[in-house]
NUBALUM-437898 format. One record per atom (N, C-alpha, C, CB): residue number from 1; atom name; x, y, z. Coordinates in pm, whole numbers, plus 50000, padded with zeros to 5 digits. Glycine has a CB too. Layout:
BEGIN
@seq NUM, atom CA, xx X, yy Y, zz Z .
...
***
This chain:
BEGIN
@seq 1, atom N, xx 49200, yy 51916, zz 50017 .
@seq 1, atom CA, xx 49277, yy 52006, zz 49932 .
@seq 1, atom C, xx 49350, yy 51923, zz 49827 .
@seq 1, atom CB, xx 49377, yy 52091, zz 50016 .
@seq 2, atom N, xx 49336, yy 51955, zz 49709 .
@seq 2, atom CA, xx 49387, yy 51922, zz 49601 .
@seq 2, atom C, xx 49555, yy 51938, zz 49586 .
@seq 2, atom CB, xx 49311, yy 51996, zz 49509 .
@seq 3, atom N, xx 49606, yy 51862, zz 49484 .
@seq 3, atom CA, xx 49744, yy 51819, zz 49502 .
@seq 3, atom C, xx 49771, yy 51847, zz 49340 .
@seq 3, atom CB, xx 49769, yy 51646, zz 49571 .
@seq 4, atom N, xx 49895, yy 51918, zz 49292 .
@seq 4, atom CA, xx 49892, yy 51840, zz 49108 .
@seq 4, atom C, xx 49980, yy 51777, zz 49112 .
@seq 4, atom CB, xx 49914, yy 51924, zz 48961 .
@seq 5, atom N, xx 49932, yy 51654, zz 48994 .
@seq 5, atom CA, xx 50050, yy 51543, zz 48943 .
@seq 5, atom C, xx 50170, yy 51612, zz 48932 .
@seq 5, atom CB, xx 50024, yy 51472, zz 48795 .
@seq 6, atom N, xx 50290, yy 51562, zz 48979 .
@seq 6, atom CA, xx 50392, yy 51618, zz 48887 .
@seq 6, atom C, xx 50460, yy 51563, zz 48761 .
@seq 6, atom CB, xx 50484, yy 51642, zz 48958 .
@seq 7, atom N, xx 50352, yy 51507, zz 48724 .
@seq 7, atom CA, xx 50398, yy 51478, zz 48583 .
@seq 7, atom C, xx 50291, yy 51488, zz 48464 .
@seq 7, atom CB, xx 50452, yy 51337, zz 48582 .
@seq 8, atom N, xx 50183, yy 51540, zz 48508 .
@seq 8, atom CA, xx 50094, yy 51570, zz 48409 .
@seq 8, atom C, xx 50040, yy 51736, zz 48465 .
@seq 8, atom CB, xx 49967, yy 51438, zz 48398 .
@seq 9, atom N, xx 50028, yy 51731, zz 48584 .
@seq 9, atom CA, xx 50007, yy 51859, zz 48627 .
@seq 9, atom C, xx 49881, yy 51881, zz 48663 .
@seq 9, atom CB, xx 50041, yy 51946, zz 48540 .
@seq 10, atom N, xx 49795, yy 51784, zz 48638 .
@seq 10, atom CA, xx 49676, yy 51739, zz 48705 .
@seq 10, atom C, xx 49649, yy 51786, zz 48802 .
@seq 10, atom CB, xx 49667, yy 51630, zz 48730 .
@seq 11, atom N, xx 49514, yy 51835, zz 48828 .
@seq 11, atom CA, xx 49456, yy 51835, zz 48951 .
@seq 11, atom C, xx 49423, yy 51716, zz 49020 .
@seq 11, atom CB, xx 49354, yy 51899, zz 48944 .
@seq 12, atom N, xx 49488, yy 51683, zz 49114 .
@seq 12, atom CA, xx 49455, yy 51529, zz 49159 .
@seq 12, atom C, xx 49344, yy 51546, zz 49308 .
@seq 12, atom CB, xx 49635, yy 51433, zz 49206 .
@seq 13, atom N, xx 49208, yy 51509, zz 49296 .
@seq 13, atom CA, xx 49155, yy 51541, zz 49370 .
@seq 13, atom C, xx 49165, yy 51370, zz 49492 .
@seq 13, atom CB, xx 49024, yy 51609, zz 49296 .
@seq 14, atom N, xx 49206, yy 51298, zz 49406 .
@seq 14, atom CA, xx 49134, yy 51156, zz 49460 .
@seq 14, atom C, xx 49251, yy 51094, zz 49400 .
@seq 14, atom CB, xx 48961, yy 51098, zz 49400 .
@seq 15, atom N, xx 49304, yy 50964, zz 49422 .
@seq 15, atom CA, xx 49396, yy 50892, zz 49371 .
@seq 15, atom C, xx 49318, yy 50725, zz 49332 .
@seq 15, atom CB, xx 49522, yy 50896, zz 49485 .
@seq 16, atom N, xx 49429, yy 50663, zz 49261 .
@seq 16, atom CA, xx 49335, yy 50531, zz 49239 .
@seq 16, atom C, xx 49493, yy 50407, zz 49322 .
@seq 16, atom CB, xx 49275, yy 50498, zz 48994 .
@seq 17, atom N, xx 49405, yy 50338, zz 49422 .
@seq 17, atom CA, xx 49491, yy 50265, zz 49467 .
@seq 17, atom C, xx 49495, yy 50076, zz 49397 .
@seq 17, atom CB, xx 49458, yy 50290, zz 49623 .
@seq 18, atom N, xx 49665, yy 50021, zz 49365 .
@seq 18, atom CA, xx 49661, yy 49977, zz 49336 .
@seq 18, atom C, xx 49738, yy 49822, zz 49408 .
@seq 18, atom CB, xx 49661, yy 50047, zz 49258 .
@seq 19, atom N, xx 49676, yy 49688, zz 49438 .
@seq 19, atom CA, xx 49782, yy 49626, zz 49514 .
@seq 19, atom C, xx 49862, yy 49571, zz 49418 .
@seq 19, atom CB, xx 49739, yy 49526, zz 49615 .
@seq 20, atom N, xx 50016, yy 49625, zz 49488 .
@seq 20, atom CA, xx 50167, yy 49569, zz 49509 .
@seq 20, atom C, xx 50202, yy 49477, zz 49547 .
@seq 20, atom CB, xx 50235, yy 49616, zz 49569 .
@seq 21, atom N, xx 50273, yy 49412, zz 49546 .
@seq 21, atom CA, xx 50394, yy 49316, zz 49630 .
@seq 21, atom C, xx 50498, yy 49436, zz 49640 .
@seq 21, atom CB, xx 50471, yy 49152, zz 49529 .
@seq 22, atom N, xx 50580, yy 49436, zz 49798 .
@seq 22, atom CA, xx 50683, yy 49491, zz 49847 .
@seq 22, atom C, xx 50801, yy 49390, zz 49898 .
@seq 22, atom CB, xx 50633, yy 49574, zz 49946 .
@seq 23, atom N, xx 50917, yy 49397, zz 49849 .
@seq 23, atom CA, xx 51026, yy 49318, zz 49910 .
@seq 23, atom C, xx 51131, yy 49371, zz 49964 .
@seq 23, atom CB, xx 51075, yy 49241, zz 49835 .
@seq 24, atom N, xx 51177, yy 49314, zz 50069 .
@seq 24, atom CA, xx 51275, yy 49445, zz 50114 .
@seq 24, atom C, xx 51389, yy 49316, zz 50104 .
@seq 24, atom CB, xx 51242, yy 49555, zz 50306 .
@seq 25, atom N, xx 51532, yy 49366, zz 50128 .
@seq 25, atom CA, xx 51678, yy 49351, zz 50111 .
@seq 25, atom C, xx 51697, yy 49208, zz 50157 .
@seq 25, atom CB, xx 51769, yy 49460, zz 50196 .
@seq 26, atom N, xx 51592, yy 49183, zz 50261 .
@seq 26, atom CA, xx 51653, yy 49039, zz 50333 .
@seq 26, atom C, xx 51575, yy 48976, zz 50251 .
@seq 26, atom CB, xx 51634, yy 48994, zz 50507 .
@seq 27, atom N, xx 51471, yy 49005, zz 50137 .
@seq 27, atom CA, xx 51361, yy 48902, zz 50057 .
@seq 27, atom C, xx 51236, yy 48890, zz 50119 .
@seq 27, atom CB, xx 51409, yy 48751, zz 50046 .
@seq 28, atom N, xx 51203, yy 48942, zz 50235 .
@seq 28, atom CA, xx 51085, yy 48942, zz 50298 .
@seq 28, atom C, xx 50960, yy 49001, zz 50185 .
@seq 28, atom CB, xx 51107, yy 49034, zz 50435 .
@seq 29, atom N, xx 50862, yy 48946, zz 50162 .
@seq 29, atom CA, xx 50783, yy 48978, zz 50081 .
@seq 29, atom C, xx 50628, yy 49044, zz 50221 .
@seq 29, atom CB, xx 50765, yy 48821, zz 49961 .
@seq 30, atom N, xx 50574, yy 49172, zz 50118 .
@seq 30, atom CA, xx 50479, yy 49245, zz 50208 .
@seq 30, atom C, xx 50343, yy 49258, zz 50116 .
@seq 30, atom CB, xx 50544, yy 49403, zz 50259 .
@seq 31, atom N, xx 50233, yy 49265, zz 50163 .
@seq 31, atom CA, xx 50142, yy 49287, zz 50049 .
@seq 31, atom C, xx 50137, yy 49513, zz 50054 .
@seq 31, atom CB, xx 49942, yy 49172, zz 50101 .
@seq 32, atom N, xx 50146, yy 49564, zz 49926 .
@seq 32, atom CA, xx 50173, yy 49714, zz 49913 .
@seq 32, atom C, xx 50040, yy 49754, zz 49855 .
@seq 32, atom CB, xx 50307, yy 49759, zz 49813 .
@seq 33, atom N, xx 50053, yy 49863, zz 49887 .
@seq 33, atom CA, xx 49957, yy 49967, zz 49783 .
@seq 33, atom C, xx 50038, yy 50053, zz 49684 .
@seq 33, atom CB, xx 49867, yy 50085, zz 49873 .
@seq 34, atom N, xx 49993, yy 50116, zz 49598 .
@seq 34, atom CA, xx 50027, yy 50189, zz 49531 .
@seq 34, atom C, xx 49965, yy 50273, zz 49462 .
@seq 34, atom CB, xx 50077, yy 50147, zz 49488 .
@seq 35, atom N, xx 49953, yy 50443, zz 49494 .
@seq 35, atom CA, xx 49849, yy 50521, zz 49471 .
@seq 35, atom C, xx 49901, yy 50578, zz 49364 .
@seq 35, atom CB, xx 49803, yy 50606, zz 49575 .
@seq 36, atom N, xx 49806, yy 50613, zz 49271 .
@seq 36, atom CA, xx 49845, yy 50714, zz 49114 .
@seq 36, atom C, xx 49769, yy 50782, zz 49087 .
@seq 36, atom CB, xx 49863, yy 50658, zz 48980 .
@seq 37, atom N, xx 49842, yy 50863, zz 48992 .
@seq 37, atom CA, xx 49746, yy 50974, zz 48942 .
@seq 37, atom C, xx 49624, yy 50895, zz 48850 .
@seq 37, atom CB, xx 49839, yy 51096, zz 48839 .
@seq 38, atom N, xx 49518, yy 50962, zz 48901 .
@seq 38, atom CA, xx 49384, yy 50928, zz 48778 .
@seq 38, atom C, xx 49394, yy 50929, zz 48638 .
@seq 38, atom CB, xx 49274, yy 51026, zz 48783 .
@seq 39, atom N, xx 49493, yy 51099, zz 48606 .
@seq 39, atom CA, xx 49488, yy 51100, zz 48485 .
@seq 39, atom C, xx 49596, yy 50996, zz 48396 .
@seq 39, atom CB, xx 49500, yy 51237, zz 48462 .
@seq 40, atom N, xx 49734, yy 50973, zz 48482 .
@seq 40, atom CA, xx 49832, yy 50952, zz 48379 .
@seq 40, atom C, xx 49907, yy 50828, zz 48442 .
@seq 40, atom CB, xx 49929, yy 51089, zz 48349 .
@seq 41, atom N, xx 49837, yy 50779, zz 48594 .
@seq 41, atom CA, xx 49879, yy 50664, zz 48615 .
@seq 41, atom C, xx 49981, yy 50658, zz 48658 .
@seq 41, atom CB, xx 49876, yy 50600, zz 48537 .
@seq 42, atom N, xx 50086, yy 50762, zz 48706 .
@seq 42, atom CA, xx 50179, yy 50816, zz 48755 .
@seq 42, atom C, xx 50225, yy 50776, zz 48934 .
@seq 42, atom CB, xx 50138, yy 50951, zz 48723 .
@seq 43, atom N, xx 50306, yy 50681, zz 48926 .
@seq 43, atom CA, xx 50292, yy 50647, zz 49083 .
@seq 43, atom C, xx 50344, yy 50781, zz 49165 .
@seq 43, atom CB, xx 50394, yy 50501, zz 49128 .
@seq 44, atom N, xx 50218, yy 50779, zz 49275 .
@seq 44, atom CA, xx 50237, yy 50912, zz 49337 .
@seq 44, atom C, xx 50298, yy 50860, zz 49481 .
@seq 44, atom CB, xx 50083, yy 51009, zz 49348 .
@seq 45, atom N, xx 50276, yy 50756, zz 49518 .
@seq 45, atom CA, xx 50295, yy 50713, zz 49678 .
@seq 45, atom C, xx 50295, yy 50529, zz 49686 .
@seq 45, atom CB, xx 50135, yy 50790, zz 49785 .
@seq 46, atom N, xx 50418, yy 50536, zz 49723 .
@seq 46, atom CA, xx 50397, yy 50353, zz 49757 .
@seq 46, atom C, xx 50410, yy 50329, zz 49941 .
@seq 46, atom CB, xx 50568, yy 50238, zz 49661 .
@seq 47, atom N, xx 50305, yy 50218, zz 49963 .
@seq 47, atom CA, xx 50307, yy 50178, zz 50077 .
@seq 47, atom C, xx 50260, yy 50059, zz 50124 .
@seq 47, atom CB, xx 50266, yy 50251, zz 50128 .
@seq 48, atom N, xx 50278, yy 50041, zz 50256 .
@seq 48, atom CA, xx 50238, yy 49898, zz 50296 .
@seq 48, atom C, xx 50060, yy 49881, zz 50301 .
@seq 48, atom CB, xx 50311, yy 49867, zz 50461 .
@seq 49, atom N, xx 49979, yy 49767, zz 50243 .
@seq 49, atom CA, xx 49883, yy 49781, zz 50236 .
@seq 49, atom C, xx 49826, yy 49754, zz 50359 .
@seq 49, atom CB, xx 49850, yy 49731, zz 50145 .
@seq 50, atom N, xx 49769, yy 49887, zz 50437 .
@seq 50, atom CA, xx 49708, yy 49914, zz 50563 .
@seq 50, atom C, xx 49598, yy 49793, zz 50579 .
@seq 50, atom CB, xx 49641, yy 50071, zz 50564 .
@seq 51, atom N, xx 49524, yy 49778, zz 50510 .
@seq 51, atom CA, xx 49440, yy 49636, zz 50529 .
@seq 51, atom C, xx 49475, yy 49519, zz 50593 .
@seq 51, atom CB, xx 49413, yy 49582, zz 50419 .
@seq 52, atom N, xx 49595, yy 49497, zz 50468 .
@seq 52, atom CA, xx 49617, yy 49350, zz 50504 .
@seq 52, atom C, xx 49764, yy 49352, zz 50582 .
@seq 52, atom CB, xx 49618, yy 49245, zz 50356 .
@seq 53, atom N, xx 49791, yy 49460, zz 50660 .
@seq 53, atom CA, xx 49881, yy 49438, zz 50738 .
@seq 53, atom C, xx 49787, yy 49452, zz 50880 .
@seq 53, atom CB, xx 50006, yy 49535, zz 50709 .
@seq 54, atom N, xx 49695, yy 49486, zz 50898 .
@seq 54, atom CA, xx 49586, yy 49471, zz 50968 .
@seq 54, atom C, xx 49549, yy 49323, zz 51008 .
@seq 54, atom CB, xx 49485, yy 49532, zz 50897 .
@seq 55, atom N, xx 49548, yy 49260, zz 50871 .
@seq 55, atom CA, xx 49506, yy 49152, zz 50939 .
@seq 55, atom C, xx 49592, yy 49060, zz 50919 .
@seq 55, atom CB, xx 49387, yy 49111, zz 50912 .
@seq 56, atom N, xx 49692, yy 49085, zz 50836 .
@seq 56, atom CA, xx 49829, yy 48985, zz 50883 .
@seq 56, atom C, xx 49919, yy 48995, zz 51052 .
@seq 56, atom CB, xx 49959, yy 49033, zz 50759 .
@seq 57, atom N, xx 49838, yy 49157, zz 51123 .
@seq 57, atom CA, xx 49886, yy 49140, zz 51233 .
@seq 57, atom C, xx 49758, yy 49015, zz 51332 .
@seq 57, atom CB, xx 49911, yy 49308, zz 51289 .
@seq 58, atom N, xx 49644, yy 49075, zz 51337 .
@seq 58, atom CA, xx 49546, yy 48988, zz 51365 .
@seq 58, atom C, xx 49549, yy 48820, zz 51385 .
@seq 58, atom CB, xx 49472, yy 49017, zz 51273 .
@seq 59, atom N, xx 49594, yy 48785, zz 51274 .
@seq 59, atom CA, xx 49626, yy 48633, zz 51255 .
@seq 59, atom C, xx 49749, yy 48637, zz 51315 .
@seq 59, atom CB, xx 49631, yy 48570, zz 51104 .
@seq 60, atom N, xx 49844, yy 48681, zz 51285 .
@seq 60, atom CA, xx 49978, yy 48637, zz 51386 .
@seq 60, atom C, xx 49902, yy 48638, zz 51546 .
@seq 60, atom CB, xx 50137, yy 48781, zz 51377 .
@seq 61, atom N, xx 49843, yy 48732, zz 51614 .
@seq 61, atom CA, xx 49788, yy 48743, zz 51733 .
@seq 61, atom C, xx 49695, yy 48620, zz 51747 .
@seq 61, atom CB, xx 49722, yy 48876, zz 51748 .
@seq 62, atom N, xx 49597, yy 48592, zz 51671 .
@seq 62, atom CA, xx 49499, yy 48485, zz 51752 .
@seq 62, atom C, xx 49616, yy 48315, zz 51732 .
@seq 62, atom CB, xx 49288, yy 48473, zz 51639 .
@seq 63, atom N, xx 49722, yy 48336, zz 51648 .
@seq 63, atom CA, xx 49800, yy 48223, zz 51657 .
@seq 63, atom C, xx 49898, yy 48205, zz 51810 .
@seq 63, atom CB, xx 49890, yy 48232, zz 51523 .
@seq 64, atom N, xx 49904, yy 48326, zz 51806 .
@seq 64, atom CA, xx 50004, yy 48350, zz 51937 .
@seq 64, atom C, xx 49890, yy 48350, zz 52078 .
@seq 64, atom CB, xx 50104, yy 48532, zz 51919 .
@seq 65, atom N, xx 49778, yy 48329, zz 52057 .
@seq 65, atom CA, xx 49673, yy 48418, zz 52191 .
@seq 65, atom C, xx 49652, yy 48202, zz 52186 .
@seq 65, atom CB, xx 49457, yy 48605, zz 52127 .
@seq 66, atom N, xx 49654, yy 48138, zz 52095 .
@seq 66, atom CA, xx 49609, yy 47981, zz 52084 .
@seq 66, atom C, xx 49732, yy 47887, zz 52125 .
@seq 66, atom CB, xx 49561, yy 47939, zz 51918 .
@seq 67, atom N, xx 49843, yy 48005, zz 52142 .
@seq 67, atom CA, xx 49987, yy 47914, zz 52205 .
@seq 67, atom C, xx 50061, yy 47867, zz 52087 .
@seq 67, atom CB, xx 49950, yy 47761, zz 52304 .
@seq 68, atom N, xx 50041, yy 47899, zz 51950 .
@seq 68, atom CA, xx 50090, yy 47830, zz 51839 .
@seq 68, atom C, xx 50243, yy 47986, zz 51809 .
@seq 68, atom CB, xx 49923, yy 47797, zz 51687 .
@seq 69, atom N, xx 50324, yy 47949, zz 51698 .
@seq 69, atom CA, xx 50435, yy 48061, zz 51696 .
@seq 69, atom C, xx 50361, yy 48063, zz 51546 .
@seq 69, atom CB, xx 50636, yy 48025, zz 51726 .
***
């Protein structure tokens, strides 16, 4: 189901995702996404990039599964 921009008013069927850097308060840096409208480029949704927090958990684990911190 379709969504409209609220700023162009677009029918947004699909979004275009873009990678971010995220930093939060203590300076911790995150790799982000950031989804927009097709037509007007309009950030619709920011978030943590599901990928590579995937495999930034992954690697912390086979470091920790090898006895390393």
């Amino acid at each position: 189901m379709a969504g409209k921009c609220p700023k162009c008013q677009n029918m947004v069927g699909s979004v275009r995702a873009e990678q971010i850097n995220i930093t939060n308060n203590a300076g911790n840096a995150f790799a982000g996404a950031a989804y927009t409208c097709p037509h007007c480029q309009t950030i619709l949704s920011v978030t943590v990039d599901p990928f590579a927090f995937k495999n930034e958990i992954a690697i912390e684990l086979m470091k920790r599964m090898r006895g390393g911190r």
